[in-house]
C-alpha positions as CSV (number, residue, x, y, z in Angstrom):
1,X,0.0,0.0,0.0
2,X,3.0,2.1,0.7
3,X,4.0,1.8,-3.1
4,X,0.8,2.6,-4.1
5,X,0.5,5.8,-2.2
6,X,4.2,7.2,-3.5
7,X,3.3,5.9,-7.2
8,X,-0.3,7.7,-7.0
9,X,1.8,10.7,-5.8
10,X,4.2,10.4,-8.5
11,X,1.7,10.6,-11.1
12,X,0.9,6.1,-11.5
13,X,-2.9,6.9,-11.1
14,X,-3.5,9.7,-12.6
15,X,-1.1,10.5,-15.4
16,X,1.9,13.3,-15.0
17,X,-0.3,14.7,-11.7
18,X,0.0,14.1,-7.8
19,X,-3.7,14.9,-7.2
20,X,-6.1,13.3,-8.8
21,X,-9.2,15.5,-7.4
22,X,-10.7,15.8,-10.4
23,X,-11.7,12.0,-10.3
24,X,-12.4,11.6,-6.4
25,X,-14.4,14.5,-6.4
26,X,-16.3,14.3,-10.2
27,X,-19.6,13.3,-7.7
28,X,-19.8,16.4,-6.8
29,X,-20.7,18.0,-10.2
30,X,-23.4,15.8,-11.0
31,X,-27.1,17.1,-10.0
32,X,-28.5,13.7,-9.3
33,X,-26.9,13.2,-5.7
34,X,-28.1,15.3,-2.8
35,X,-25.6,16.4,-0.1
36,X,-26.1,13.0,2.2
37,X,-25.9,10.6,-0.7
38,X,-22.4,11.8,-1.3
39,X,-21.3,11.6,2.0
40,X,-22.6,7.8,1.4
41,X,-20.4,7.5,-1.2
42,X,-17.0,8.6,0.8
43,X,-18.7,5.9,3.9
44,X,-19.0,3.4,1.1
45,X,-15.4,3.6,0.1
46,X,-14.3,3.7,3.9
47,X,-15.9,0.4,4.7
48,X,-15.1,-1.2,1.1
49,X,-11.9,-0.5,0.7
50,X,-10.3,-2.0,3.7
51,X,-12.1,-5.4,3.1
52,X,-11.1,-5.4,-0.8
53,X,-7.6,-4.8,-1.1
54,X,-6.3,-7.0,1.3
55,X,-8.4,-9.6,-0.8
56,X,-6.9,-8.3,-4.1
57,X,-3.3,-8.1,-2.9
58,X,-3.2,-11.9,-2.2
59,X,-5.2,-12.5,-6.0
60,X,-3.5,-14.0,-7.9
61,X,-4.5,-15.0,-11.3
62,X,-1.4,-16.2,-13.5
63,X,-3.5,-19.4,-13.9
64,X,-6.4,-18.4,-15.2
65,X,-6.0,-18.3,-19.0
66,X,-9.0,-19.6,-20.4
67,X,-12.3,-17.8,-20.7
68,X,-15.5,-18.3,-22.8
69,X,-16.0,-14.4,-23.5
70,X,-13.9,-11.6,-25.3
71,X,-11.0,-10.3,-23.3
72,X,-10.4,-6.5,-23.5
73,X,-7.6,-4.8,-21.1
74,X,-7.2,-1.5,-21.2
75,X,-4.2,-0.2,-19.8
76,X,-2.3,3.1,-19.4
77,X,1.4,3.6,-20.3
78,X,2.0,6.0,-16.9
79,X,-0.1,3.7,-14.7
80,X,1.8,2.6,-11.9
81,X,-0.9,2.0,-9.5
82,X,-1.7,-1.5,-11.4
83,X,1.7,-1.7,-13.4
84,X,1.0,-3.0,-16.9
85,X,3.5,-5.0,-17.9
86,X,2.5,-7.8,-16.0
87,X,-0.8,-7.5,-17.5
88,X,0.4,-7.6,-21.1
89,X,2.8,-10.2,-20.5
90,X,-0.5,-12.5,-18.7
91,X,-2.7,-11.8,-21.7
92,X,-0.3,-13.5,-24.7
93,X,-0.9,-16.7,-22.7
94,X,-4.6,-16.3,-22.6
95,X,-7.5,-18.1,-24.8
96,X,-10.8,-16.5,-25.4
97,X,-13.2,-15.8,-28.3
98,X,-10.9,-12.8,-29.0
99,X,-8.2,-10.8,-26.7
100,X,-7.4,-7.1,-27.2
101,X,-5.2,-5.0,-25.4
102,X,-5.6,-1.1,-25.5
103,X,-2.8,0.9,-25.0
104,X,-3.5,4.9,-23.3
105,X,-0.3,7.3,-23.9
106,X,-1.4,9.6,-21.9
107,X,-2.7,7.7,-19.1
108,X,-2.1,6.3,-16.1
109,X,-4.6,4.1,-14.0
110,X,-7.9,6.3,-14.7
111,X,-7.7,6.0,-18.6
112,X,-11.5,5.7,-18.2
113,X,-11.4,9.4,-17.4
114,X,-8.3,11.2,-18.7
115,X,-8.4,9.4,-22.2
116,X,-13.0,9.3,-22.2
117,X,-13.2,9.6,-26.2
118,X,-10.6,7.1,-27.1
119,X,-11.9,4.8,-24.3
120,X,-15.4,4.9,-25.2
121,X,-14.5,4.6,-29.0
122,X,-12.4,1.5,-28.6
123,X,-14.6,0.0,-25.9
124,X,-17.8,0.0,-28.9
125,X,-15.8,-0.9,-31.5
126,X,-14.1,-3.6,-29.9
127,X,-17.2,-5.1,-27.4
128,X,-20.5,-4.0,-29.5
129,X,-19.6,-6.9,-32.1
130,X,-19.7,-9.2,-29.7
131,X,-23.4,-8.4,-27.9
132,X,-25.5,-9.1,-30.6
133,X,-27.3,-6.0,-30.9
C-alpha cells in the first residue's frame, strides 16, 4: 500500500499529476446526488476498501488463462498504481473468443477518465460486435 501511495503521488494513477481531485471529487458536479448521498459514497469507500484490497493483494491470477468471453484490457502507459506489464505479459498466454489489449499514452490508471473519447471509442468498437445488438 506504501508503493501505491508514493506511485499515485508520482503521477501512477492519474497521469503526470499528484492529485487526482478531479476524479475523487467528479460526484460532486453531478445534479442527481443530494448532499447526504455523497457523504454515502466517501462511507462506502471507507468500509469497502479496507475489506477489498487485502483480498486483491493476495489475488493471484497467472493461472487463469482460459475464458468463454472476449478479453479487453485497457491499460495506461503511466499507470503505476496496477503496473501494466505484467498485464500484457499475462494476456499473450490467454485463450478466449478474442483478446485485445488497448494501449493509453497519456494515461495512467484512470484512462477511463483522462483518455474518455478514445476509451469509449475502442470499448464500442471492440465489445458492441460481440453483444448481438
Amino acid at each position: 500500500m506504501t508503493c501505491r501511495r508514493w506511485a499515485q503521488y508520482y503521477g501512477g494513477l492519474s497521469a503526470h499529476r499528484s492529485d487526482f481531485a478531479y476524479f475523487t471529487e467528479s460526484q460532486e458536479l453531478s445534479p442527481y446526488y443530494t448532499a447526504d448521498e455523497l457523504q454515502l459514497i466517501v462511507t462506502g469507500q471507507q468500509v469497502t476498501m479496507p475489506q477489498v484490497v487485502p483480498q486483491l493483494l493476495g489475488f493471484d491470477g497467472r493461472e487463469m488463462t482460459s475464458f468463454d468471453v472476449p478479453i479487453v484490457q485497457f491499460l495506461g502507459r503511466h499507470d503505476y498504481t496496477t503496473p501494466t506489464a505484467p498485464v500484457a505479459r499475462w494476456i499473450e498466454s490467454v485463450t478466449a473468443p478474442s483478446k485485445d489489449v488497448v494501449w493509453f499514452e497519456n494515461s495512467a490508471h484512470l484512462c477511463m477518465f483522462e483518455e474518455q473519447g478514445k476509451f469509449v471509442v475502442s470499448l464500442a468498437a471492440l465489445l458492441l460486435p460481440h453483444s448481438g445488438a
